[in-house]
Backbone as JSON, one array per atom type, in Angstrom:
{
  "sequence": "XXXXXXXXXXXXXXXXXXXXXXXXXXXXXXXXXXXXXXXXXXXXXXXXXXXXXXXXXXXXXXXXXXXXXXXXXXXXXXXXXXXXXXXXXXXXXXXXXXXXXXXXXXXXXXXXXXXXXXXXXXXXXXXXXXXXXXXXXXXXXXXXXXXXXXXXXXXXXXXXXXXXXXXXXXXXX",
  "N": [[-7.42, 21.41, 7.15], [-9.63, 21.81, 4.87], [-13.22, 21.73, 4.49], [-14.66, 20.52, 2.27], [-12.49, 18.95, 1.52], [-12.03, 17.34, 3.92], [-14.31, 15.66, 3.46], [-13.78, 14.45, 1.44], [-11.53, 12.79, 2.44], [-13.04, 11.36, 3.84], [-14.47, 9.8, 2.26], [-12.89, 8.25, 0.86], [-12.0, 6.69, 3.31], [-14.35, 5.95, 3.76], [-15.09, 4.21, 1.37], [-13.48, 2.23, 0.85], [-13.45, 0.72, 3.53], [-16.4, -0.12, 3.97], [-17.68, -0.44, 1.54], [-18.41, 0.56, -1.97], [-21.37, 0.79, -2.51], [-22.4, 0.87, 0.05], [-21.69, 3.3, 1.32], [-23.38, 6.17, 2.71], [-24.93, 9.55, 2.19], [-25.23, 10.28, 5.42], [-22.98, 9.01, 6.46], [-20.77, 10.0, 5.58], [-20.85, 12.66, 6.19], [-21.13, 12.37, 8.77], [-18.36, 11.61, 9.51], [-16.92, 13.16, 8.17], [-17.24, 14.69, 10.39], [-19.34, 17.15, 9.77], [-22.59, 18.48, 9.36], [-25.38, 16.71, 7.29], [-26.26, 18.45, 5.16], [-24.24, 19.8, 4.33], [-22.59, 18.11, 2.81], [-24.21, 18.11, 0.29], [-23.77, 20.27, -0.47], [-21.24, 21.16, -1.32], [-21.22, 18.88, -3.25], [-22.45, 17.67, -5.98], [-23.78, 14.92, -5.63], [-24.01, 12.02, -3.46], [-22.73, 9.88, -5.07], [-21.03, 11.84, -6.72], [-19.27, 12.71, -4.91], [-17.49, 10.46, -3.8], [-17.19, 9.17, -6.59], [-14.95, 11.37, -7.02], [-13.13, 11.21, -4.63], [-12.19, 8.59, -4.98], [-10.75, 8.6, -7.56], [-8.98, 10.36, -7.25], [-7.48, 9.7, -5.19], [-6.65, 6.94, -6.53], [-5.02, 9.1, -9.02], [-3.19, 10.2, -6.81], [-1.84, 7.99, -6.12], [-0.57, 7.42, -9.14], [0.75, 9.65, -9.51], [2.98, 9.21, -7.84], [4.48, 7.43, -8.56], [6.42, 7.45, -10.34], [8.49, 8.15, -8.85], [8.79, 6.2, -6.89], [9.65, 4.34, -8.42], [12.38, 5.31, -9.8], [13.43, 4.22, -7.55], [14.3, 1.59, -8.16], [16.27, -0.57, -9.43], [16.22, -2.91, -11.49], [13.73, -4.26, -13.36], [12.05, -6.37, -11.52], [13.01, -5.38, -9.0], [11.55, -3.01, -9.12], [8.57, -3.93, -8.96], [8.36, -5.66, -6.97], [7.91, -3.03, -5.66], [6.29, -1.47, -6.57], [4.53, -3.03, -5.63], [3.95, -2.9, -2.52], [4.26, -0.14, -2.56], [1.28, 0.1, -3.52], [0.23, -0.91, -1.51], [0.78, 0.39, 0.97], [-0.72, 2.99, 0.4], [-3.02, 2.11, 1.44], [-4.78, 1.19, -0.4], [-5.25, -1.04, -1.26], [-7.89, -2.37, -0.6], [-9.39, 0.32, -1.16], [-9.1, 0.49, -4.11], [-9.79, -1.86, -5.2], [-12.53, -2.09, -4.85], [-13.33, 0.67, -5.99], [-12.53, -0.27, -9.02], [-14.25, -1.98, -9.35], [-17.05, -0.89, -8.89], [-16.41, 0.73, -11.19], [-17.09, -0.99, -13.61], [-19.88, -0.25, -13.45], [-20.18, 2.21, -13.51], [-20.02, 5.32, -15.63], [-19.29, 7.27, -15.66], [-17.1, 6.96, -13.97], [-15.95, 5.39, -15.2], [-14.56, 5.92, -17.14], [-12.95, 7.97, -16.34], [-11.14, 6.0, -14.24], [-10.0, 4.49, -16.3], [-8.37, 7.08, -17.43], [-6.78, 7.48, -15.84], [-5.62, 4.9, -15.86], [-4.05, 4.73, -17.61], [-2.16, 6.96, -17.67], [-0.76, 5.51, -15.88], [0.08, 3.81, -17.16], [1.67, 4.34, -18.85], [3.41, 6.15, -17.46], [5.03, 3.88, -16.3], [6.06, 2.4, -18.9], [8.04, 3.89, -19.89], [9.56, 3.79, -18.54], [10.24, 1.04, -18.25], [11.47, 1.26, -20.72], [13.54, 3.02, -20.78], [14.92, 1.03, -19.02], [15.83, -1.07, -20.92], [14.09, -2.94, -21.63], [12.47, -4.86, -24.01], [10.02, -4.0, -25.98], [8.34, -2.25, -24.43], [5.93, -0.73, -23.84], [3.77, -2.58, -24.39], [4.49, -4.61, -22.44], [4.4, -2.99, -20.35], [1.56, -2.67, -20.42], [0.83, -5.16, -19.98], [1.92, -6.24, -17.71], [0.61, -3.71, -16.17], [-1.94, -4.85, -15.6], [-1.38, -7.51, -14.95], [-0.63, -6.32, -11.91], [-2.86, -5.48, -11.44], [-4.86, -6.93, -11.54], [-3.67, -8.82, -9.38], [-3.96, -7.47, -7.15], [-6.83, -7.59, -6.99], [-7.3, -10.36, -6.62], [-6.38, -10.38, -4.07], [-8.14, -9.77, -2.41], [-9.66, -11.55, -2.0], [-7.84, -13.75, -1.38], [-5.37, -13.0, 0.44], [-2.78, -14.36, 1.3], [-1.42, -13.47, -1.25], [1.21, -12.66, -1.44], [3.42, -10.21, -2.07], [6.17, -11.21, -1.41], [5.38, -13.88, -2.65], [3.94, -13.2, -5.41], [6.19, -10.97, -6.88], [8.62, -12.77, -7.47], [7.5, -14.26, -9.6], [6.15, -12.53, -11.62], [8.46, -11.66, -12.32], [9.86, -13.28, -13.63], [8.61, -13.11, -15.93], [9.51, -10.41, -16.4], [11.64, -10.74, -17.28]],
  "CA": [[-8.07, 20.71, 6.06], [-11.07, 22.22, 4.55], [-14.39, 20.83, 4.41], [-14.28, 19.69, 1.11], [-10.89, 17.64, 1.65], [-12.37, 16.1, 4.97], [-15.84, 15.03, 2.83], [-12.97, 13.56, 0.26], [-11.11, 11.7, 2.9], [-13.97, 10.41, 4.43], [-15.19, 9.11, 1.32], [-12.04, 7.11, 0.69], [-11.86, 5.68, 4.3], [-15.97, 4.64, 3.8], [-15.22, 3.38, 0.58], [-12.42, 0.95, 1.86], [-13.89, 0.13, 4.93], [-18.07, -0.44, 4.08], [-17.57, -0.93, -0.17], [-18.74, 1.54, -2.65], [-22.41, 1.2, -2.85], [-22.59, 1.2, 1.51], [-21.52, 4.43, 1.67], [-24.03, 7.3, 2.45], [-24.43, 10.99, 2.78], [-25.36, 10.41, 6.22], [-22.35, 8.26, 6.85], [-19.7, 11.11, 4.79], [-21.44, 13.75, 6.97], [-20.78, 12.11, 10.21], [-17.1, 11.14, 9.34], [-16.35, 14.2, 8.17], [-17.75, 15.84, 11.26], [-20.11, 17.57, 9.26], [-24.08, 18.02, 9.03], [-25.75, 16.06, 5.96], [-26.65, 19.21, 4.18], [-22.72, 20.45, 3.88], [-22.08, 17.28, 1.54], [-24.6, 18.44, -0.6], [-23.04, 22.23, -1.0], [-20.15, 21.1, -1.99], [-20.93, 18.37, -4.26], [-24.35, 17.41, -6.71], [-24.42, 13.84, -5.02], [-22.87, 11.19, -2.56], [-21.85, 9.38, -6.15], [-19.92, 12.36, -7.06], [-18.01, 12.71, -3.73], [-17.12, 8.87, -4.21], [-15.87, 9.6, -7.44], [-14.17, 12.34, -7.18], [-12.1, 10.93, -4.08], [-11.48, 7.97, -5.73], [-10.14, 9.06, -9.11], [-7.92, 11.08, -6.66], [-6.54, 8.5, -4.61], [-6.14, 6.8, -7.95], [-3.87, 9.86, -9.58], [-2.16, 10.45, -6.44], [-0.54, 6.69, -5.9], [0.23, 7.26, -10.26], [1.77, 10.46, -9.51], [3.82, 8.95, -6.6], [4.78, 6.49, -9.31], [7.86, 7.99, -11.03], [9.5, 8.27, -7.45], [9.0, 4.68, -6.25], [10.39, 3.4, -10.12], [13.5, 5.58, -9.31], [14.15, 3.74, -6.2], [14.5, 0.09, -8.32], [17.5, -1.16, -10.01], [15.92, -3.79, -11.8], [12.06, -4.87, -13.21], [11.52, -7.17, -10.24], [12.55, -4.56, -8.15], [10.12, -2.22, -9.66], [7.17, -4.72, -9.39], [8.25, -5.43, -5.38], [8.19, -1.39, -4.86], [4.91, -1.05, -6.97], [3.19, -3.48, -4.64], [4.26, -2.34, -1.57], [3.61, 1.19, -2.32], [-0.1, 0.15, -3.94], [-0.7, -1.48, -0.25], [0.88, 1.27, 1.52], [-1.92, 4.03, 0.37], [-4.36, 1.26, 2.25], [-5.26, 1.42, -1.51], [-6.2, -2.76, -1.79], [-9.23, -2.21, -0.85], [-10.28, 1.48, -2.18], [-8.57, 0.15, -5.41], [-10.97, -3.08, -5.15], [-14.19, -1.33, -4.75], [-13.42, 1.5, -7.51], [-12.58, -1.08, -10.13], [-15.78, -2.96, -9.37], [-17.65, 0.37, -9.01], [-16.27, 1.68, -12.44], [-18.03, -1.49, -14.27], [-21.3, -0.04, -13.34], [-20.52, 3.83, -13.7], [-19.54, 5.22, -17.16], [-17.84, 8.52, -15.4], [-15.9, 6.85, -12.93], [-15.07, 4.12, -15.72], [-13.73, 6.49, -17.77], [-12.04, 8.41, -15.24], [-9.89, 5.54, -13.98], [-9.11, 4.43, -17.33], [-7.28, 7.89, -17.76], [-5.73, 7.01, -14.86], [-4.57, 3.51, -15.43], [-3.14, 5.06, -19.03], [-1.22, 7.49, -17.53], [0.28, 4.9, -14.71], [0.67, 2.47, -18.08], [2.62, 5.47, -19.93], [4.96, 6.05, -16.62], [5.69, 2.54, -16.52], [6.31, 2.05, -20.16], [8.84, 5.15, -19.88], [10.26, 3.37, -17.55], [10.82, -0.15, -18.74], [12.34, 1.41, -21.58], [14.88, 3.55, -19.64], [16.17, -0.13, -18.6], [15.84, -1.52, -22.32], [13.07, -3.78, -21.29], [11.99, -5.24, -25.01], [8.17, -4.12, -26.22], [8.19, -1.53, -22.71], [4.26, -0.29, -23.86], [3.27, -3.95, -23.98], [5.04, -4.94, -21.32], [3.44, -1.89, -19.12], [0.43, -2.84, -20.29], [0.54, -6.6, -19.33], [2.4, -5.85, -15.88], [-0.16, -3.01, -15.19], [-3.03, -5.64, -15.77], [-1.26, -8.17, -13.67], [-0.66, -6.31, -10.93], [-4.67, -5.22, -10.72], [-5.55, -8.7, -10.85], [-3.34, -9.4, -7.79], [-5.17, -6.61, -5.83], [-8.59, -8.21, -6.98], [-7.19, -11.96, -5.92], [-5.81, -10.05, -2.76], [-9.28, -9.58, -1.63], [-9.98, -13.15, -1.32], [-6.32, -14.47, -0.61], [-4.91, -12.59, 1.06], [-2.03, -14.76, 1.01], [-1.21, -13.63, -2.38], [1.92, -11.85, -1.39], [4.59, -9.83, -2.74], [6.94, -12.4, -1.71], [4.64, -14.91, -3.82], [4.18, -12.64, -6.44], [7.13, -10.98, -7.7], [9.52, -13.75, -8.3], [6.67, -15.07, -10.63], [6.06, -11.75, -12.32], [10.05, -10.91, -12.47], [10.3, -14.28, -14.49], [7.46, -12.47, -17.22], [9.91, -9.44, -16.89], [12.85, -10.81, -17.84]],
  "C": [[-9.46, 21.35, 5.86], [-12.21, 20.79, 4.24], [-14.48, 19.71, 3.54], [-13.59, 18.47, 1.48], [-11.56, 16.7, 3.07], [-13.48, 15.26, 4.35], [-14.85, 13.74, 1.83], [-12.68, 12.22, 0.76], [-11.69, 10.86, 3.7], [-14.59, 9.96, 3.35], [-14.08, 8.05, 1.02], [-11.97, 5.82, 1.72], [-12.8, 4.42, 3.77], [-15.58, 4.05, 2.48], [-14.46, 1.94, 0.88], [-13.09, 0.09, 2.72], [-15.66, -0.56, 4.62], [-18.04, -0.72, 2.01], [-18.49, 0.38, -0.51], [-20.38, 1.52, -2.3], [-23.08, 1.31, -0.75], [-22.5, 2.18, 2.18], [-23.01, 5.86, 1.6], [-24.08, 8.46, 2.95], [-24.32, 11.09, 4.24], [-23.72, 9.88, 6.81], [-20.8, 9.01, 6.22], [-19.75, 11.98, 6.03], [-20.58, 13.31, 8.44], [-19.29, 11.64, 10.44], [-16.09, 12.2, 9.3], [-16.43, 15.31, 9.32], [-18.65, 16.91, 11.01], [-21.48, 17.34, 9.29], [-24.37, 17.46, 7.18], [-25.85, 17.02, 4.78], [-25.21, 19.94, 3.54], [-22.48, 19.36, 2.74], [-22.52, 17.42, 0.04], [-24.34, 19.88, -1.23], [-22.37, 22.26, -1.22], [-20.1, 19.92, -2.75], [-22.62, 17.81, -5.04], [-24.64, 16.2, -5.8], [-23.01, 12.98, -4.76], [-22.29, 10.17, -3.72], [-20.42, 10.22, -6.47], [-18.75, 12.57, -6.32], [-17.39, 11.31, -4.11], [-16.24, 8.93, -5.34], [-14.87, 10.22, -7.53], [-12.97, 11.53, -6.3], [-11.9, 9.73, -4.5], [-10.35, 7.87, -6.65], [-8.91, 10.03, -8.32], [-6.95, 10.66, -6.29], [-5.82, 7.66, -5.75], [-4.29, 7.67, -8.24], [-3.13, 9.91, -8.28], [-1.18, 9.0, -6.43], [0.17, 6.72, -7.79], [1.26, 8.28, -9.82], [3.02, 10.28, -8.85], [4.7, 8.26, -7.58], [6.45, 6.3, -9.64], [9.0, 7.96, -9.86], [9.38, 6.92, -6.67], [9.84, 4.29, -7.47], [11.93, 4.4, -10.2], [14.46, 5.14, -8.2], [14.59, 1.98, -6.49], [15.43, 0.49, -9.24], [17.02, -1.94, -11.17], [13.82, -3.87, -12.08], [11.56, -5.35, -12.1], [11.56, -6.26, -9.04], [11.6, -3.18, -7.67], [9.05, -2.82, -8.85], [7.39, -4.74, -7.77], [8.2, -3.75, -4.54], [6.78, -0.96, -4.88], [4.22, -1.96, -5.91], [3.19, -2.89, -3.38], [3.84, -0.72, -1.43], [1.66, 1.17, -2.93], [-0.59, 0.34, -2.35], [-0.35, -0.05, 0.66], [-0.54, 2.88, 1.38], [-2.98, 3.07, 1.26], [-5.11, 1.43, 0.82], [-5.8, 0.27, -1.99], [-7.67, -2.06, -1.99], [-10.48, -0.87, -1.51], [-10.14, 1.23, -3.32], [-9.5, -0.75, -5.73], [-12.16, -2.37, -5.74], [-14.24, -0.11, -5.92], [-13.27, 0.97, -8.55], [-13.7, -1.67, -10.38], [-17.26, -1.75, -9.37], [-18.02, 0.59, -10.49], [-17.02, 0.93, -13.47], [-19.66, -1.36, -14.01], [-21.68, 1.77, -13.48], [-19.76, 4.33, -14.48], [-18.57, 6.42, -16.7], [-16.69, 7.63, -14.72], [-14.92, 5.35, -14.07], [-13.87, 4.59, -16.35], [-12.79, 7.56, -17.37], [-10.9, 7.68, -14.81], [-9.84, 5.22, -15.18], [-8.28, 5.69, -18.03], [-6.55, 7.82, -16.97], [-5.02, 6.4, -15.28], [-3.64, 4.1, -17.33], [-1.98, 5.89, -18.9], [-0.08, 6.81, -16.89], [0.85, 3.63, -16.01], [1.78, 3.04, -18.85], [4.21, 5.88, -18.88], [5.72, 4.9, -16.56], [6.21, 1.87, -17.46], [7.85, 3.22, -20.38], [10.15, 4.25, -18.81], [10.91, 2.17, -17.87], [11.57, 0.17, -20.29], [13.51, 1.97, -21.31], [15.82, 2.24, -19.34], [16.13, -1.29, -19.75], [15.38, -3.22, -22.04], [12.56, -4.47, -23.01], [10.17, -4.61, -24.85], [7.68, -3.4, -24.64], [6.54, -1.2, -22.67], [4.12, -1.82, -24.19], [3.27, -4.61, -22.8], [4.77, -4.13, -20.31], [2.19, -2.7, -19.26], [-0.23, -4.03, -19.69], [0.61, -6.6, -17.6], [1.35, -5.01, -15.26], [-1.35, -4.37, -15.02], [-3.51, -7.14, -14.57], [-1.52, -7.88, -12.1], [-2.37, -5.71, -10.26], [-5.17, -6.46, -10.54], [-4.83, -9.31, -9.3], [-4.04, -8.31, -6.67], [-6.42, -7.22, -6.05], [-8.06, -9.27, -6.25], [-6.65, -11.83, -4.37], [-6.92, -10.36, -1.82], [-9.57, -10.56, -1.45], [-8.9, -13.97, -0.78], [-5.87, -13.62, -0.58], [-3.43, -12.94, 1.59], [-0.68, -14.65, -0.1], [-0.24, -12.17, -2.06], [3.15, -10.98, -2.23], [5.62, -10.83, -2.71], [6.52, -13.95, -2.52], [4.73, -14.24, -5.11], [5.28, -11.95, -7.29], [8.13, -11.62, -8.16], [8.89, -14.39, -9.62], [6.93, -13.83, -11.96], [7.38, -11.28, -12.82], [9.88, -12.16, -13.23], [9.67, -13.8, -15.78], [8.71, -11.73, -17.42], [10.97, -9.34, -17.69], [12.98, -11.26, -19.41]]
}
């Protein structure tokens, strides 16, 4: 793993683990195994590392996307694959903290919203494939939902897949 990529994935951990604005160069540096001044030679500032591995983590769980939504039969079983693989990246909480981030930073806002358009465009591709009615609406609602259950995750924690998709499979149908 090059430098870079360790500065990345230590920016995802700290974001997860300490929240977006807790994170600092000193605290990249020492994660990555790195001195303080390497974070700055490979990126303008400890914002941009943050972003960058964000918006990454981001595209990679969309890109993953198309290959979890091949593995369901059914909407509901979609929606129980999509959660499961959200939580699987350990993505609650980097997902948390970059949404709440992005309302205070105009790159990273507009960064994940090319994200969440592309993961609204696979999913719309998708609910039409199984002749879902109104599939770009119906992405767009479902994506919307299922970010609000990662936000309400963070405080209930309760708020499981087995709670949630029988509810949301009743929307889908």
């Amino acid at each position: 793993m090059t430098v870079r990529q360790r500065l990345l994935h230590a920016a995802t951990e700290l974001i997860a683990e300490k929240g977006w604005g807790a994170v600092s160069t000193r605290m990249l540096a020492d994660r990555a195994g790195v001195g303080s001044g390497v974070v700055h030679y490979h990126f303008d500032s400890t914002q941009a590392v943050l972003v960058q591995a964000a918006v990454g983590a981001l595209r990679t769980a969309v890109d993953g996307l198309a290959s979890v939504l091949d593995q369901a039969d059914t909407p509901s079983d979609a929606l129980g694959l999509l959660l499961s693989a959200l939580d699987g990246h350990g993505g609650q909480e980097l997902f948390t903290e970059t949404f709440l981030a992005a309302t205070r930073n105009d790159e990273l806002r507009h960064a994940v919203a090319e994200v969440l358009m592309e993961f609204r465009r696979t999913l719309a591709e998708w609910l039409a494939s199984r002749d879902v009615p109104t599939p770009v609406e119906t992405a767009a609602v479902l994506a919307a939902a299922v970010d609000g259950v990662l936000l309400h995750r963070a405080l209930s924690p309760d708020l499981s897949a087995d709670v949630v998709v029988p509810v949301l499979g009743r929307v889908l149908r």
